[in-house]
C-alpha positions as CSV (number, residue, x, y, z in Angstrom):
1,X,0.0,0.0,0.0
2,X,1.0,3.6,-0.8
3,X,2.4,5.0,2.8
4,X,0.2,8.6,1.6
5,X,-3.0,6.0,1.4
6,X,-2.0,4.1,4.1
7,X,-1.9,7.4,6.2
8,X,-5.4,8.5,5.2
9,X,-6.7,4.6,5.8
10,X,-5.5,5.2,9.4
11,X,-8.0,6.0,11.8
12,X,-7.5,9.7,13.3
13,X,-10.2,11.0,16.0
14,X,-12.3,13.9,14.7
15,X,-11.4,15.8,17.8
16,X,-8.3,15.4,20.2
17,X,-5.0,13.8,20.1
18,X,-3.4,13.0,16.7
19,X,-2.6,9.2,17.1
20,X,0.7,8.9,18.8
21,X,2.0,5.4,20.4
22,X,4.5,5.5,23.5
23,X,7.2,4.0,22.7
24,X,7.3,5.5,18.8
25,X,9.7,8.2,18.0
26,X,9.8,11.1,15.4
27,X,12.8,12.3,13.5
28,X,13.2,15.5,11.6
29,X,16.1,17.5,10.4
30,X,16.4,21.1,9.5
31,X,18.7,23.6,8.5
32,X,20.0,26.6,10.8
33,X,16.8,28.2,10.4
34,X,14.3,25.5,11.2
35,X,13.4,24.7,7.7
36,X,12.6,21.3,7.5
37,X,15.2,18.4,5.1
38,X,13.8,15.5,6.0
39,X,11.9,13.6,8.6
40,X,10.7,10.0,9.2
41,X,7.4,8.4,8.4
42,X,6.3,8.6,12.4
43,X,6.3,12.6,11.7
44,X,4.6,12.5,8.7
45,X,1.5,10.2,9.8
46,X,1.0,12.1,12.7
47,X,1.4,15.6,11.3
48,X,-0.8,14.3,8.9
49,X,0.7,16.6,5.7
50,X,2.0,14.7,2.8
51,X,5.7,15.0,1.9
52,X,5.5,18.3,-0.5
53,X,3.4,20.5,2.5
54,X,6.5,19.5,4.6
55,X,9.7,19.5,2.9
56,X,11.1,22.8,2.6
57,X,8.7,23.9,4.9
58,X,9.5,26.1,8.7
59,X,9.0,23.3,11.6
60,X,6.5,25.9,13.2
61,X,4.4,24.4,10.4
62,X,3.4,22.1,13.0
63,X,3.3,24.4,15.6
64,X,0.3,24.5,18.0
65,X,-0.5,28.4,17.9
66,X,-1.3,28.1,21.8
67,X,2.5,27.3,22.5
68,X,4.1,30.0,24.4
69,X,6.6,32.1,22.4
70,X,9.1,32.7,25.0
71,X,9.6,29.0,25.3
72,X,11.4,28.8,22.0
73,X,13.0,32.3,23.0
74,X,14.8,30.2,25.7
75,X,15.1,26.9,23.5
76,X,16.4,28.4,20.3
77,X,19.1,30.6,22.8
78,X,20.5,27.2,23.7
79,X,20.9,25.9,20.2
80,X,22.8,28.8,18.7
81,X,25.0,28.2,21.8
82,X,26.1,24.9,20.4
83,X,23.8,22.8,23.0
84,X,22.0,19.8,23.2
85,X,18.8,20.8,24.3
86,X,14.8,19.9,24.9
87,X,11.4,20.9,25.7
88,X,8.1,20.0,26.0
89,X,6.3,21.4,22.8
90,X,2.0,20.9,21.6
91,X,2.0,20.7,18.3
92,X,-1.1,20.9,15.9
93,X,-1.5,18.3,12.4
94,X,-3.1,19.4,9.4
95,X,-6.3,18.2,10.2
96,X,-6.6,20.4,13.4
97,X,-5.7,17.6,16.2
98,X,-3.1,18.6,18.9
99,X,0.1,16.2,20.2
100,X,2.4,17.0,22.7
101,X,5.9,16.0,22.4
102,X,9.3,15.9,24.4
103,X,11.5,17.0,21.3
104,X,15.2,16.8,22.2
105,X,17.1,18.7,20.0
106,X,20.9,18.2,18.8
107,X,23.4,20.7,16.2
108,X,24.2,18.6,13.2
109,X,25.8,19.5,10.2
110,X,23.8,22.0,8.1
111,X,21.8,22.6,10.9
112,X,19.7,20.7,13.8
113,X,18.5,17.3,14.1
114,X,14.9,16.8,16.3
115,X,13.6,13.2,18.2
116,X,10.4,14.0,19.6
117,X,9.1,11.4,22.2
118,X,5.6,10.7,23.8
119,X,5.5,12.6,27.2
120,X,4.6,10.6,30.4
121,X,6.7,11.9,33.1
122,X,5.6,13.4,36.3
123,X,7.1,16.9,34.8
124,X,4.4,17.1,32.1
125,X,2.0,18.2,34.0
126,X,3.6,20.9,36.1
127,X,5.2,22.2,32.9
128,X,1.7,22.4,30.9
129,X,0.1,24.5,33.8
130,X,3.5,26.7,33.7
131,X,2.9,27.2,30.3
132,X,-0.5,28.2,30.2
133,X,0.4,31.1,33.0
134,X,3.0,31.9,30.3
135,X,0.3,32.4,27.5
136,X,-2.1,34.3,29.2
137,X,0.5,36.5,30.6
138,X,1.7,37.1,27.0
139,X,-1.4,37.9,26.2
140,X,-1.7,40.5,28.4
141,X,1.3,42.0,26.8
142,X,4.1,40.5,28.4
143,X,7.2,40.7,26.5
144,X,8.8,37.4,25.3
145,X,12.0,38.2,26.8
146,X,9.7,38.5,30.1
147,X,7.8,35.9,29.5
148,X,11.2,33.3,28.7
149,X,12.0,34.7,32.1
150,X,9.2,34.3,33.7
151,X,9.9,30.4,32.7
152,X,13.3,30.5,33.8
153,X,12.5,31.7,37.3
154,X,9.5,29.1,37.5
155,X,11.8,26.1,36.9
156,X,14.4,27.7,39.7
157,X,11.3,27.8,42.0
158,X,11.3,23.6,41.3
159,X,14.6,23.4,41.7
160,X,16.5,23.7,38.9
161,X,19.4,26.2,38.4
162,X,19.2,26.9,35.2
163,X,17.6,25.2,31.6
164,X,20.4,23.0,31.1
165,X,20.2,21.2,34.7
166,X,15.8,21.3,33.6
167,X,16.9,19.8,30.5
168,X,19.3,17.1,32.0
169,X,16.6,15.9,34.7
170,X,13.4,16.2,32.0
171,X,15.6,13.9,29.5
172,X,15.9,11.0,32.3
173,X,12.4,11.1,33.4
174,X,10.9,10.8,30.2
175,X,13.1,7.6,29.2
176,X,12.4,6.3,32.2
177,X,8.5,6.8,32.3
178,X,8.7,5.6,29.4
179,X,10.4,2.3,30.6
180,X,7.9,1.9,33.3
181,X,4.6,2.7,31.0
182,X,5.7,-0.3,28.7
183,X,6.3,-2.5,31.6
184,X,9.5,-3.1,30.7
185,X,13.3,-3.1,32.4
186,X,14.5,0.9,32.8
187,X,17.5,1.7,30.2
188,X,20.5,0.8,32.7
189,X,22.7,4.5,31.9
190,X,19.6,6.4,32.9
191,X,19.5,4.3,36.1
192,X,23.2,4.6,36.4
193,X,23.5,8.0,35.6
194,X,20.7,9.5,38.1
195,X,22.4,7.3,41.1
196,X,25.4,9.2,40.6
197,X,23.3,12.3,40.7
198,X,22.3,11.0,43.6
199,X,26.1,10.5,45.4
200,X,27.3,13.4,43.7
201,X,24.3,15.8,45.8
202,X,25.2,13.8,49.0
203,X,29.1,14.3,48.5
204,X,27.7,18.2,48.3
205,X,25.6,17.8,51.1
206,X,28.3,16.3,53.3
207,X,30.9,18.6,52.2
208,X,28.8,21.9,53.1
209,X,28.4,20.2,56.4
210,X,32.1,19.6,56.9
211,X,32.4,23.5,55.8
212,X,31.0,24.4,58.7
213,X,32.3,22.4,61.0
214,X,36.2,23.6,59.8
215,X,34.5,26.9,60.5
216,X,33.9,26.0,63.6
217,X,36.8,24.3,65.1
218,X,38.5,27.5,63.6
219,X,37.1,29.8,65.9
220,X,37.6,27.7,69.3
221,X,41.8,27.9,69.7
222,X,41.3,31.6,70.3
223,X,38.8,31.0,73.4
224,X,41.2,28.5,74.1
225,X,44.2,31.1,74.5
226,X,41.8,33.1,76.6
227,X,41.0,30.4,79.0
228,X,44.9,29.4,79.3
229,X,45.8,32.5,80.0
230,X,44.3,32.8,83.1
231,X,45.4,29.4,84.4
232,X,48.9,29.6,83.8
233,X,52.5,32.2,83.0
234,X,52.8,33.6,79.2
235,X,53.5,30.7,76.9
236,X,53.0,27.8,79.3
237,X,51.9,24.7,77.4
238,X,47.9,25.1,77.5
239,X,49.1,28.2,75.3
240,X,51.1,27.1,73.2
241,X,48.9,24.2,72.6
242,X,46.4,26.7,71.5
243,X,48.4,28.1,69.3
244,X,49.4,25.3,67.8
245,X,45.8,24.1,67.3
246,X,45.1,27.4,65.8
247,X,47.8,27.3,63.3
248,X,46.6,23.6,62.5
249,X,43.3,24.4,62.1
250,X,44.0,27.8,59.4
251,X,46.1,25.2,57.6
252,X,43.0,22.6,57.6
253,X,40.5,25.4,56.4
254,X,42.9,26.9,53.6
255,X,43.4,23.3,52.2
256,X,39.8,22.7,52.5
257,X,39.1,25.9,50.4
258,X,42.0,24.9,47.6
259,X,40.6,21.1,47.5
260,X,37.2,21.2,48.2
261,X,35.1,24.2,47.9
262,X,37.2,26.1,45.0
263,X,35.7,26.6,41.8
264,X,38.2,24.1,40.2
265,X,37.7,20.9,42.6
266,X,37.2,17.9,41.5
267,X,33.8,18.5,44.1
268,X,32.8,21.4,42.2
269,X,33.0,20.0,39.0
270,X,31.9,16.5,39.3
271,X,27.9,16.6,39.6
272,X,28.1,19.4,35.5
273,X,30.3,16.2,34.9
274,X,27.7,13.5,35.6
275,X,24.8,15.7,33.7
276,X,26.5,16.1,30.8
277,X,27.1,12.4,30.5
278,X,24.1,11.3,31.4
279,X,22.6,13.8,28.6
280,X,24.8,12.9,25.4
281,X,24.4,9.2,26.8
282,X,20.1,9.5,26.5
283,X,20.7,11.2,23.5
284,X,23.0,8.7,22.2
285,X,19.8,6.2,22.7
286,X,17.4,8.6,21.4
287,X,19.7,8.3,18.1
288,X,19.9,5.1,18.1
289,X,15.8,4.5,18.2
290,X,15.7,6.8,15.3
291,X,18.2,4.8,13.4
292,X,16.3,1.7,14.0
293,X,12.9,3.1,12.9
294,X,14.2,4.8,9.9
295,X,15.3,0.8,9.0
296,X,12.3,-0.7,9.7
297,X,9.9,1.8,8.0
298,X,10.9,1.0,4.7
299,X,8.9,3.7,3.2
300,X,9.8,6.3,0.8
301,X,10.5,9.6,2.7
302,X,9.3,12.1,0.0
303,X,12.4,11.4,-2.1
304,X,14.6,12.0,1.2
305,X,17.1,9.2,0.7
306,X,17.3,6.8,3.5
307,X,20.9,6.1,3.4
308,X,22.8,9.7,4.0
309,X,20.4,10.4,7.1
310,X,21.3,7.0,8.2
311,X,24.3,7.2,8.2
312,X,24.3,11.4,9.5
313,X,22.3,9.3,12.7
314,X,24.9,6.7,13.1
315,X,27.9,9.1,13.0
316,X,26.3,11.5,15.4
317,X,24.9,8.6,18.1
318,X,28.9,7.4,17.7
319,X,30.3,10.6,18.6
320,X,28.0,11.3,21.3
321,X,28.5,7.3,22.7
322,X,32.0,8.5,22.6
323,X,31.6,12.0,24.7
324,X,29.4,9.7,27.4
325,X,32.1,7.4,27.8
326,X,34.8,10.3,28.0
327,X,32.3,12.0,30.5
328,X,32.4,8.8,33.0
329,X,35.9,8.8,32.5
330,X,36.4,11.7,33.9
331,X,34.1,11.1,37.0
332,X,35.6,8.1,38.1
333,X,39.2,10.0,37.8
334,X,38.0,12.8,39.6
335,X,35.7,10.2,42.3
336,X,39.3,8.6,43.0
337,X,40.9,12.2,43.4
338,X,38.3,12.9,46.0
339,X,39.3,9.8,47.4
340,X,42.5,10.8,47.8
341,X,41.3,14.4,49.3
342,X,39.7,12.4,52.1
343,X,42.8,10.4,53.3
344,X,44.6,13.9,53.8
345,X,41.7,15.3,55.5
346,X,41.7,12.0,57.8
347,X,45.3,13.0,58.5
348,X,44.5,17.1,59.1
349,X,42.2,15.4,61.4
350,X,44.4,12.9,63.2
351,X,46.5,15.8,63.6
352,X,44.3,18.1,65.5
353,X,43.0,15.4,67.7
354,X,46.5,14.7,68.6
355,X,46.7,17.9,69.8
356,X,43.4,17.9,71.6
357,X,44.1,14.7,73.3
358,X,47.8,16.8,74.3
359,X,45.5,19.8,76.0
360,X,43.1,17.7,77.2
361,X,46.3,16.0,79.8
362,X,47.8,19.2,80.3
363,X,44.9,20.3,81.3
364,X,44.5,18.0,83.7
365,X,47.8,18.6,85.3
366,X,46.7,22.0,85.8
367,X,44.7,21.3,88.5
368,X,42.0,24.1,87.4
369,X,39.0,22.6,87.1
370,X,36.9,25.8,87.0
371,X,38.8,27.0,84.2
372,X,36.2,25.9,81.6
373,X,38.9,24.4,79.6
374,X,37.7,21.0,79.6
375,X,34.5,22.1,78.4
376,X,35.8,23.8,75.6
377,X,38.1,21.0,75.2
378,X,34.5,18.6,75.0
379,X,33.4,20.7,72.1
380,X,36.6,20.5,69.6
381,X,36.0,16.2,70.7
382,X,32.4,16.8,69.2
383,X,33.1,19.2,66.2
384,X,36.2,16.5,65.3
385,X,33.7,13.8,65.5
386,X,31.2,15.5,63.5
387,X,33.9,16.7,61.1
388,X,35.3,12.5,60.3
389,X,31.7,11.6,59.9
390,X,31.2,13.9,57.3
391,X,34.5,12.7,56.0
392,X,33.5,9.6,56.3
393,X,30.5,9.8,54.0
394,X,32.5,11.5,51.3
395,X,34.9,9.0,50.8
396,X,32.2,5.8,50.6
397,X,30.5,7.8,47.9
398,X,33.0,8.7,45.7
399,X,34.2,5.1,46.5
400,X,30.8,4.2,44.8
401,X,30.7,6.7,42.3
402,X,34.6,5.5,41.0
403,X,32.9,2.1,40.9
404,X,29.8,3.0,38.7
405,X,31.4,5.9,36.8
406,X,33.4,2.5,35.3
407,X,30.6,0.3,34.7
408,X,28.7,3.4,32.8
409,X,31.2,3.1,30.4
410,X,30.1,-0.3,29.7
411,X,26.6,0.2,29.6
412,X,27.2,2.4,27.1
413,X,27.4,0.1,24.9
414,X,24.2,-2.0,26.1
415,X,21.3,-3.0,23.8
416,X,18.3,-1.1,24.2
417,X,15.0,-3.2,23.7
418,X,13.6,-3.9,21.0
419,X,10.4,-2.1,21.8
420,X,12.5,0.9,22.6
421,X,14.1,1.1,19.2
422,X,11.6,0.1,16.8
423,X,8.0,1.4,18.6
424,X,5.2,-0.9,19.6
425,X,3.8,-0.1,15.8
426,X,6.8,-1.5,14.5
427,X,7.1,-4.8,15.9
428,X,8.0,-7.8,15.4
429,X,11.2,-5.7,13.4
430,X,10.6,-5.9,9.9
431,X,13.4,-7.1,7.4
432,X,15.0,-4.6,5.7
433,X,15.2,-4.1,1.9
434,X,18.5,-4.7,0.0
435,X,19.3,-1.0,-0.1
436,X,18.3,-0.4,3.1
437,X,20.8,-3.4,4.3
438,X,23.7,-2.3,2.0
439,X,23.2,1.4,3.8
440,X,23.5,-0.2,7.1
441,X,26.6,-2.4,6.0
């Protein structure tokens, strides 16, 4: 059957959705300024325009008129900064009915290549009602500068920092939603990749937390001094103690600040590291899903050949395959680095309870017992053992994350099902024509 005939043999609602199975995946490509190349058959049916109304067309074609503008304000600002990005979009087909995508959105040569997915997550809904706010306040005469930024501070109100750490956490929850509608296993370098999250925000956690208790033991030598000082002659050993706690304790927090807090840390950089694996990995399998329904269409693609966007697909969900390995790389070097960090800080440690344990009998000997020294003496034993738990909780994570960093890079190369890459409409997987099997050769 003629795919055209076969499209308007399909049943479509006369109100509603456009027919759009979970599990099924559009592809487009345009050039730099969204004029659509080419696209695959899942596009087409559900757009519902034949080859000639799309081709050579704008992708706002398809463009529900209800969408926000500043949305693509903020989207299209990320593409022309060389990112990978995504956003939910409501598009309208030719015959009037609506469809709401996920569309992740990647630079390729000549322009940008488009996978749009069914949305299921638990972020579709809280991002529909943000964008109707969006539309009535535009039409009330908000700008759409205003009204991008009026999206921008919505989605730091949920907890996200900026569009890039939205788009990171939107990409995982729809391929995992999307796992769990299905009924089938989740895709293991999501999984992986949000457990890491997950040790990366608790290495934060616990490293703000050890912060302040450095802070902390910084400020107790000087009431230390104070309290010696009253107990014994000018540099008697309570005060020189001190002293030497102080000094110990400047060193700690300077080395903390260099190692741990600075802007160049491995702990500063390790979570941006993560995310940006995690997204070039997803995308890497939204590629692949693409390649494989492309295959097992078999359908003429309004003279679009086959073959080159094949083979455009294959090289890009190689190079980004190959940026998501690199990515882990680099976490599990920079998880043992932190490793490393913690053994030191176990030794700064050792070293100021050495010294506490040395006050703690001199001031014993002192025979002062009113002094309040021992008290102050009780807290720097409670700060310290606040301070090695915290230490302690670092260094089994990024144990952890060292361990799963490596196996990520082996999952990359994982099978995805075979309801993932071919669609519920698309199985059992067809067998491909000659061409189509020399192409993939």
């Amino acid at each position: 059957m003629d795919p055209i005939e076969e499209q308007r043999n399909e049943f479509r609602p006369q109100n509603g959705e456009a027919p759009f199975d979970l599990g099924e995946v559009f592809y487009s490509r345009t050039d730099d300024r969204g004029v659509i190349q080419s696209g695959n058959y899942v596009f087409q049916r559900v757009a519902h325009y034949e080859w000639d109304e799309l081709l050579g067309a704008p992708h706002k074609t398809v463009r529900h008129p209800e969408m926000p503008k500043g949305v693509f304000r903020v989207f299209w600002e990320e593409l022309k900064a060389g990112k990978v990005t995504a956003a939910y979009v409501d598009n309208r087909a030719k015959d009037g009915l609506n469809y709401w995508v996920f569309a992740i959105v990647a630079p390729c040569k000549g322009g940008y290549l488009s996978a749009r997915v069914k949305p299921t997550s638990k972020l579709f809904e809280p991002v529909k009602a943000l964008y109707e706010e969006m539309l009535a306040a535009e039409g009330r005469g908000t700008s759409v500068d205003d009204s991008a930024q009026m999206m921008l501070d919505a989605l730091q109100g949920m907890g996200y920092a900026n569009y890039d750490a939205f788009v990171v956490d939107a990409v995982g929850e729809e391929l995992l939603s999307e796992c769990h509608t299905l009924g089938i296993e989740p895709i293991g370098s999501v999984t992986g990749a949000r457990e890491l999250v997950g040790l990366a925000d608790s290495i934060i956690t616990a490293t703000e937390r050890l912060s302040t208790e450095f802070t902390y033991l910084g400020g107790i030598p000087r009431n230390l001094q104070i309290k010696a000082a009253r107990v014994e002659r000018t540099d008697g050993p309570l005060s020189v103690l001190a002293r030497n706690y102080e000094g110990m304790s400047v060193d700690m927090s300077e080395w903390f600040e260099a190692h741990v807090v600075g802007e160049n840390t491995s702990f500063s950089s390790i979570r941006r590291t993560i995310e940006r694996a995690m997204l070039v990995g997803s995308v890497a399998t939204i590629l692949a899903r693409c390649d494989c329904q492309l295959l097992s269409e078999r359908r003429e693609l309004g003279g679009v050949e086959i073959s080159p966007e094949r083979e455009m697909l294959g090289g890009l969900q190689a190079d980004y395959k190959a940026k998501s390995r690199e990515a882990y790389a680099l976490v599990a070097t920079e998880a043992g680095r932190i490793v490393n960090s913690c053994r030191d800080m176990k030794r700064m440690l050792l070293g100021l309870d050495t010294l506490r344990v040395a006050f703690k009998i001199e001031d014993s000997r002192s025979g002062e017992a009113n002094a309040g020294i021992g008290d102050i003496i009780a807290q720097l034993a409670a700060a310290q053992d606040r301070a090695n738990t915290e230490r302690n909780t670092i260094l089994e994570d990024s144990r952890r994350m060292a361990e799963l960093a490596a196996e990520m890079q082996e999952k990359e190369r994982a099978h995805l099902p075979d309801i993932l890459l071919y669609g519920p409409r698309m199985l059992p997987a067809v067998e491909a024509t000659p061409s189509l099997k020399k192409s993939a050769a």
